[in-house]
C-alpha positions in Angstrom: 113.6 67.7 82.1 113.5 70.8 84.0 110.6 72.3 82.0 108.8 69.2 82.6 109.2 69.3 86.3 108.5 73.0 86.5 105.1 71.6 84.5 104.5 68.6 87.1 105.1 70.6 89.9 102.4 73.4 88.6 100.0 70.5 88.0 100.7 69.3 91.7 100.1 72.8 93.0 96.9 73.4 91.4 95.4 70.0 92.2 96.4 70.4 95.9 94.0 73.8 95.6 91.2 72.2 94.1 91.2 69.5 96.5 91.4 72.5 99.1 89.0 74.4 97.1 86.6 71.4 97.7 87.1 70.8 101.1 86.3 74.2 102.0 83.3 74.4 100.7 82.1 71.5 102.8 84.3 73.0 106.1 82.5 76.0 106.0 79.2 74.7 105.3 79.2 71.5 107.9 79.0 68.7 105.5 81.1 65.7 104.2 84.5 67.0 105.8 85.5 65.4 109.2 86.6 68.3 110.4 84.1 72.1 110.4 83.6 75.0 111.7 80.9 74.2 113.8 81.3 71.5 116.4 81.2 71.3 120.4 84.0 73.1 122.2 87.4 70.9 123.2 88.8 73.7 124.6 88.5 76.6 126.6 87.3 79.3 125.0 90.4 81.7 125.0 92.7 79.0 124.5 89.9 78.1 121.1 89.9 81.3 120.2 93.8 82.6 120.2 94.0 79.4 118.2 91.6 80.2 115.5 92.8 83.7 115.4 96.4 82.3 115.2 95.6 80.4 112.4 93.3 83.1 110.8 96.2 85.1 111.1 98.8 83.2 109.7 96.4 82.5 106.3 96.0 86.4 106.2 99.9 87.2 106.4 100.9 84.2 103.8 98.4 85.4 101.5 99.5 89.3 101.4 102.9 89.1 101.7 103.5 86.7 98.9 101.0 89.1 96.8 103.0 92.0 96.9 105.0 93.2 94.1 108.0 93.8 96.2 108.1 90.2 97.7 107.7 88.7 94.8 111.0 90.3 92.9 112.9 89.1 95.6 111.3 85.8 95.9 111.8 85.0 92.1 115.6 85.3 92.9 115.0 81.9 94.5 112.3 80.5 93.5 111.9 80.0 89.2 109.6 82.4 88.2 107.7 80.1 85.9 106.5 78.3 89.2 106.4 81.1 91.1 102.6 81.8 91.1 102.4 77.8 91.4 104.6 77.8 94.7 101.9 80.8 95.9 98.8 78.7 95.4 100.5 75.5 97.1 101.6 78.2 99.9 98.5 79.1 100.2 97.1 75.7 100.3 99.1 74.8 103.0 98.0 77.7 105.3 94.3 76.7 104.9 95.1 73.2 105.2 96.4 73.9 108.7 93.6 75.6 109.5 90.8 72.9 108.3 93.3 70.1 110.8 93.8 72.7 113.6 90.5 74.7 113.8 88.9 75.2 117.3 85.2 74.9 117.5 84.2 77.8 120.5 80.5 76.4 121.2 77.4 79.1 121.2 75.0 79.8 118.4 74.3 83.3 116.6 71.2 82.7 115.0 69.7 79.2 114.1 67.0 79.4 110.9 64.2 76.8 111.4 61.9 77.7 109.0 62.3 75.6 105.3 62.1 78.1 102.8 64.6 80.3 105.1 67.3 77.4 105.2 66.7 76.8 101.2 67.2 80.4 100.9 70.5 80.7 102.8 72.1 77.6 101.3 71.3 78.8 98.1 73.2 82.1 98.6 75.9 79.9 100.3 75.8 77.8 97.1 75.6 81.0 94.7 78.9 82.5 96.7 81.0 79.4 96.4 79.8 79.3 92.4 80.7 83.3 91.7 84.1 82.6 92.9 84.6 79.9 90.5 83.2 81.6 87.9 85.0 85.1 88.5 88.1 83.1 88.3 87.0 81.8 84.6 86.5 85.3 83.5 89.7 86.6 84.5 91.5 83.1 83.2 91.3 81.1 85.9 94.8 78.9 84.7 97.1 81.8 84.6 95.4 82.7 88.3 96.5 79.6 89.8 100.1 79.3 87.9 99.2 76.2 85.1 99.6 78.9 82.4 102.9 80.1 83.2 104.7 76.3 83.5 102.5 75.4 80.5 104.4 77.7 78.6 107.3 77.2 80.0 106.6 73.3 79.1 106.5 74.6 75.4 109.2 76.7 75.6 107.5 80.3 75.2 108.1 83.4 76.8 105.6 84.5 79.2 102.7 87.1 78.1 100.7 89.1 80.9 96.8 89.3 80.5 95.1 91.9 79.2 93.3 94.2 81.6 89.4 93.1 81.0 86.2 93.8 82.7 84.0 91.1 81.6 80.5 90.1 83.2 80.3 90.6 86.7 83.4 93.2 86.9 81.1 95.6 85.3 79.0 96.1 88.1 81.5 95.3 90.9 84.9 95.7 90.8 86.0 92.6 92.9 82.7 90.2 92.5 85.5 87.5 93.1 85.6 89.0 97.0 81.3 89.6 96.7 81.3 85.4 96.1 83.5 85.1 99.4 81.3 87.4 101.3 78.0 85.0 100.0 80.0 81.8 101.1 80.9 82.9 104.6 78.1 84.1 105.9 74.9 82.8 104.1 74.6 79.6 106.6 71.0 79.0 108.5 72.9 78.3 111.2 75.6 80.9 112.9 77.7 79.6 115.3 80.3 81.7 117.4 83.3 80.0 116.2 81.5 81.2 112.1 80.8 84.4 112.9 84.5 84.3 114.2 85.6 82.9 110.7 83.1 85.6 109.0 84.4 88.2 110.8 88.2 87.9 110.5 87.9 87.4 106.6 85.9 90.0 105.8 87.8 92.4 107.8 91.1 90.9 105.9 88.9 91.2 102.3 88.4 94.8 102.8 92.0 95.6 103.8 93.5 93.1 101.5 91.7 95.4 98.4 93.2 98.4 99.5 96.6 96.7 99.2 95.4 95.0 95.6 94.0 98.3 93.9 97.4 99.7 94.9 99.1 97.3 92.7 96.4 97.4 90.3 96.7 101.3 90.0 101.0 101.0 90.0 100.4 98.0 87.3 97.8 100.0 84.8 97.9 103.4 85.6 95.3 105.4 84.4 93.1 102.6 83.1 92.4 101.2 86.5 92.2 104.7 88.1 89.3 105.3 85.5 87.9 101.6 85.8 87.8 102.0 89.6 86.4 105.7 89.2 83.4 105.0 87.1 82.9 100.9 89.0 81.9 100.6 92.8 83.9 98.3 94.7 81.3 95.7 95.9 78.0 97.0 96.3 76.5 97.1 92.3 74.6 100.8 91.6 71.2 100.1 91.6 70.8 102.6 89.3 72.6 104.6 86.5 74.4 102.9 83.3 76.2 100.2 83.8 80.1 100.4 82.7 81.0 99.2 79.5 83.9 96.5 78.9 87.4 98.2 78.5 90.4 96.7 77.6 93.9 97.6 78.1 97.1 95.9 77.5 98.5 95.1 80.8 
């Protein structure tokens, strides 16, 4: 019984992301979700803003803390570690959940794209950053990412494997293309409104400090194999030119 609610509870978790998965998608870009980014102000604009940053802030910390190495050997002395990744996806979940019911639209706009082709152009990158992110987390095996592998086999009643360290696709141009998709999705948009650019700015600033803390666990986790992957692979921008990297594994 427990190994089935370990199992139910995973399945919970993961379907609460990809229902949050979803309604990102339309909260970023302004369609289908009653609540946006976008919107006239209710607020006054410092009062908005320490708001969104509050809530910008409280997504960051959740997310890295839980990540780290450290936090999660204490953690598992609480918390199962079969579900342990599962209670980290739901966690994280949560925090974007308050954001999408709490966000403060700050009025104002960036840029506004009127011409056709432009708009088709910027909702196709926004459509092609949402889709790498999905796709990224395929390569990598997307159900031992968000915690269904590990209560699957707990479900059976086998011992937990790690992955194998693999640089399929896109991670042999870029060593993160997972975080490239995110930068697509936040700010291809035709039209850029204060309280986006906020939003755009605040997560790429945590993206680029969250990787240093990731490729120090990566480096602590594989060793030499990283340090070589992340030697001879840039971190976002692809090489224009030169060879491109070929696949390496290593057992994790």
């Amino acid at each position: 019984m427990k190994r089935l609610a370990f199992f139910l509870y995973g399945v919970l978790s993961y379907a609460v992301f990809f229902a949050t998965f979803l309604y990102a998608i339309g909260f970023v870009g302004g369609f289908l979700t009653p609540t946006s980014l976008d919107g006239a102000p209710v607020l006054p604009l410092w009062q908005a803003l320490l708001i969104d940053m509050l809530l910008l802030g409280l997504f960051a910390l959740q997310h890295s803390v839980m990540a780290r190495p450290a936090f999660k050997r204490w953690w598992t002395r609480f918390v199962p570690e079969p579900v342990e990744r599962s209670t980290y996806v739901l966690a994280s979940s949560l925090a974007l959940i308050a954001l999408f019911a709490h966000w403060q639209p700050l009025g104002g706009v960036i840029w506004d794209v009127q011409d056709p082709l432009g708009r088709i152009v910027l909702y196709a990158l926004f459509a092609f950053g949402w889709g790498l992110v999905l796709v990224t987390t395929f390569l990598i095996n997307h159900f031992d990412l968000f915690g269904l592998r590990q209560v699957w086999l707990q479900l059976l009643g086998r011992p937990y494997t790690p992955l194998r360290f693999v640089t399929p696709g896109p991670y042999r141009l870029v060593r993160h293309p997972l975080y490239v998709g995110w930068f697509f999705a936040f700010w291809a948009t035709p039209t850029m409104t204060a309280a986006h650019l906020v939003f755009a700015v605040a997560t790429t600033a945590y993206i680029l400090i969250a990787i240093q803390l990731e490729e120090r666990d990566l480096v602590d986790a594989h060793g030499s194999d990283y340090a070589e992957y992340r030697r001879r692979v840039p971190m976002l921008i692809p090489r224009l030119f030169g060879k491109a990297s070929r696949p390496r594994a290593a057992q994790a």
